[in-house]
N, C-alpha and C positions, 0 to 999 in steps of 0.2 A: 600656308594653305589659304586657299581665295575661296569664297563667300560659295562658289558655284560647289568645289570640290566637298564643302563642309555639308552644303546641301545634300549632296549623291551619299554621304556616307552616311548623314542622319536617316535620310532613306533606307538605306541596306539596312540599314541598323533596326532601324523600325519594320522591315518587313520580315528579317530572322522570322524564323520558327519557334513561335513561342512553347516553352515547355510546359504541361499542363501538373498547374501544383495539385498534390492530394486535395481530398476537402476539410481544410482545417477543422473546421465544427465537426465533421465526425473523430477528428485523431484526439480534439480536445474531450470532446464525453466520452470515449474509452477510456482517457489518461483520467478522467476525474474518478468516472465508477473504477478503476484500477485502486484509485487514493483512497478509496473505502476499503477497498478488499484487503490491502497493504496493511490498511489501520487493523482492519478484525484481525488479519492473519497473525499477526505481533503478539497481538493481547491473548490469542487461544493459544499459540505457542509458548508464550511466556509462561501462559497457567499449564501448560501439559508437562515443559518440562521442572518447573518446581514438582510437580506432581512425581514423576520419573524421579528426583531427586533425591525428594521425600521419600520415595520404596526405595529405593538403593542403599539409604543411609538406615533404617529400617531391617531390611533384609539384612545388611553388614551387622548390625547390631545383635537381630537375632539367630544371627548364625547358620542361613539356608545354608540347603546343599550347596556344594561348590559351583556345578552345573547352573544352576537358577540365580547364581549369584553374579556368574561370569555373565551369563547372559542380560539379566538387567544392569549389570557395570556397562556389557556394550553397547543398551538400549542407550542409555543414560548418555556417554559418550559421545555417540551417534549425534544422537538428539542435540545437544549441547555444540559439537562442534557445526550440523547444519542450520541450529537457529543463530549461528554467533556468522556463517557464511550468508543467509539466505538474509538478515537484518542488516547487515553493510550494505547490500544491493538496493531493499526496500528503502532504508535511510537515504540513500542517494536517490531515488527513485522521486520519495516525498521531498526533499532539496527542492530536485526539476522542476515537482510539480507547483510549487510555491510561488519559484521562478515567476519573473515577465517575461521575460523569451519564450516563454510557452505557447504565447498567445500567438507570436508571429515567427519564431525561428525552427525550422525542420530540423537543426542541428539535435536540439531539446528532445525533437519526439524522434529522434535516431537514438539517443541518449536512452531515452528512458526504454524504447524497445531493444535497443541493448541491453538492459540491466533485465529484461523481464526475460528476453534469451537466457540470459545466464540463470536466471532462476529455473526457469523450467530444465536445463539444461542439468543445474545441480542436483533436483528433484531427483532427475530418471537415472544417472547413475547412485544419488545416496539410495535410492527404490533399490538398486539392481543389489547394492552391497548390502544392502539389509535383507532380501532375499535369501542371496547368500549365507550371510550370517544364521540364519532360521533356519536353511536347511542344514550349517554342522552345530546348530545347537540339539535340533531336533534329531538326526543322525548319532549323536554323541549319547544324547537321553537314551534311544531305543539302545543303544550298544551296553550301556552298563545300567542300565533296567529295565525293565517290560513296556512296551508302546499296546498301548490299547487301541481299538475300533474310536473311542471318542476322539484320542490324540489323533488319530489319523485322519477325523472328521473335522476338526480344529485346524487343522495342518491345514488339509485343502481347500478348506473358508479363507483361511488366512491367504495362500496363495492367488486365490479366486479375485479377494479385494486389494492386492498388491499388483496383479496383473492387470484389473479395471483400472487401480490409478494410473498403470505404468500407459496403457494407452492412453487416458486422460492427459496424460504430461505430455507424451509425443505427440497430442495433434493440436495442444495451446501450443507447442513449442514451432511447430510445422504455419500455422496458423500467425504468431508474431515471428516468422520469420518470413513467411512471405508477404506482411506488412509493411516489414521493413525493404524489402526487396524491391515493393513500387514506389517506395517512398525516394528511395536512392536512384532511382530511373529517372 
């Protein structure tokens, strides 16, 4: 290659169409205020489900009905198996954010809005199976004893603030996904 041909191609080369990057400074202060939210969210789930734990072994001990016991065995469960899913994601999450690639690599902040997909993602179906669950607890209860006006006032508060999170989760989840969608552009 001769001196002329080297020239013509650093040219092309330089006049490509440059791709225009996100703005790092804003994907770094979401990922930071994320690293807060990650931290509280740890520490109130940690103390909720000791909490759930504590009534379960409680409840076992003093002998509820079967009903109220099945059901806090599957709160308990629930709870247990989504903070033992939803903590490997955040763990990794705070990894990243520790990371120096952070500062300059889009790999890192694919990385971490992946892991925050998958969070929000786990939310809206564990929402959906607890849903579920509450309605053949509550079904089960009215079948083999009397369902009151307050139970049923209980019930649809109950439903009310599962379906406000449930959209809360689908529109962070809608929200870091099309984050990540310009990021990958």
């Amino acid at each position: 290659m001769d001196k002329n041909e080297f020239e013509q191609l650093s040219s092309l080369w330089q006049s490509a169409e440059q791709k225009s990057v996100p703005h790092m400074d804003k994907l770094l202060k979401r990922h930071k205020r994320h690293s807060i939210v990650l931290k509280v969210n740890i520490a109130i789930e940690f103390i909720a489900i000791l909490a759930v734990s504590c009534f379960f072994v409680i409840s076992f001990i003093e002998k509820m009905p079967m009903i109220k016991l099945a059901w806090v065995g599957f709160a308990t469960a629930w709870g247990i198996t989504l903070f033992v899913l939803m903590n490997k994601s955040r763990l990794s999450s705070l990894k990243h954010l520790k990371s120096e690639q952070i500062t300059t690599s889009l790999d890192a902040h694919m990385k971490l809005l992946e892991n925050e997909i998958f969070r929000w993602s786990v939310s809206i179906k564990a929402t959906w199976i607890f849903v579920i669950a509450m309605g053949v607890f509550v079904t089960s209860k009215c079948l083999f004893s009397i369902c009151s006006a307050e139970d049923g006032l209980h019930l649809g508060a109950s439903f009310l603030v599962l379906c406000s999170a449930q959209i809360f989760f689908i529109m962070k989840n809608r929200t870091a996904k099309s984050i990540l969608h310009k990021i990958k552009q």
